[in-house]
N, C-alpha and C positions, 0 to 999 in steps of 0.2 A: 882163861882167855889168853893170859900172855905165851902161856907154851904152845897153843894151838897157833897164837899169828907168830910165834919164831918156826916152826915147822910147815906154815903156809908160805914165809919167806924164803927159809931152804927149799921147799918143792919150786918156787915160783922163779929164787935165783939161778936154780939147776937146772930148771926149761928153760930156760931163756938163753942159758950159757950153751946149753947143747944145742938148741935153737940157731941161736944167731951169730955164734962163735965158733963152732963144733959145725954147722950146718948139716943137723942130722933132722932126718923128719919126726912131724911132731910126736908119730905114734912112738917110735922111740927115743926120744929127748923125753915124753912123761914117762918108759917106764925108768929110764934112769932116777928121774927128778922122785918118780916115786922108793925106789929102792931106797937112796938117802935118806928119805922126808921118813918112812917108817922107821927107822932105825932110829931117828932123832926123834919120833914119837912116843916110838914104848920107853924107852929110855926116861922121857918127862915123865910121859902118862903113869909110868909104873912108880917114881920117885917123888913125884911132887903134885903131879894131877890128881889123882885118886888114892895117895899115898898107899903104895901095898903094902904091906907090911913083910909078909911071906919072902925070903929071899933061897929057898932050896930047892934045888936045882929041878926036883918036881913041878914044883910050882909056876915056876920059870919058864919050864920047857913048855909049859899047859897054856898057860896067860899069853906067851908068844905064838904059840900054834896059832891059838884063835885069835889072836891080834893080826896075826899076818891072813889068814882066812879070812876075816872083816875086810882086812885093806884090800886084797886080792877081787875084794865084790864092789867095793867102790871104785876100784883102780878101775874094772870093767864098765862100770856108769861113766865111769869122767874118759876113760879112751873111747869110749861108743858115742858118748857127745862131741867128744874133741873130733875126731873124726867126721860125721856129721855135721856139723857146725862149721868144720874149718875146712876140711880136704871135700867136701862137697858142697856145702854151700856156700864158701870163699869169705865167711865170715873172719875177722883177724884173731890170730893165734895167741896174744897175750890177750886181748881183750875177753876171748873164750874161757880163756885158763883160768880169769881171777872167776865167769861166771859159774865155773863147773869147780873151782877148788870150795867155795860159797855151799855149795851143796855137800861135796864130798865129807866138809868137817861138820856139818849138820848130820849123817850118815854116821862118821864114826866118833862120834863124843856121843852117840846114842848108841853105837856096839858096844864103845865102852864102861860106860856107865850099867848100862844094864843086862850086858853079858861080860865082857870081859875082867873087869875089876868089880864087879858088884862084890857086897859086902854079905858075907855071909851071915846066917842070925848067930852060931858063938862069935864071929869077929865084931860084933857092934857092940 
């Protein structure tokens, strides 16, 4: 839980700042916030969430593919909402964000537990 609410914090601090400092529209101020936020994900998720063990460069490259294809499918729920919610029906844009990032990490601690880091039967 705690690397999930520091990577909901990086998504949230990085819309906000491209948001309302940057004054960039929402759709891209989240894909920004998201490019950082998965970086700072697999990074947890791979070290300390799900502890991989696996560090060669195969393995790596495989675990990140499909970690960035999970995000890339949530990224599209949480822009299809944000969108929706905020550029059409004038709902507020930080208010939206905490309700659609709530979902998102519901979405992807379930890609990754039981696709991307699951535990192989010789690994257990």
């Amino acid at each position: 839980m705690f690397f999930g609410f520091v990577t909901t914090v990086v998504n949230y601090g990085v819309f906000a700042l491209c948001g309302h400092v940057f004054h960039l529209d929402v759709v891209y101020s989240n894909a920004i916030a998201w490019v950082v936020a998965v970086i700072v994900a697999y990074v947890t998720n791979k070290l300390w969430v799900f502890d991989s063990k696996k560090h060669d460069s195969k393995t790596i490259t495989k675990e990140f593919a499909e970690f960035v294809v999970a995000r890339l499918i949530t990224l599209g729920i949480e822009t299809l909402l944000l969108w929706i919610f905020v550029d059409k029906l004038g709902v507020n844009d930080l208010i939206m964000k905490i309700i659609t990032n709530i979902i998102v990490v519901v979405l992807n601690y379930i890609f990754s537990k039981f696709i991307i880091f699951r535990k192989k039967k010789k690994e257990e």
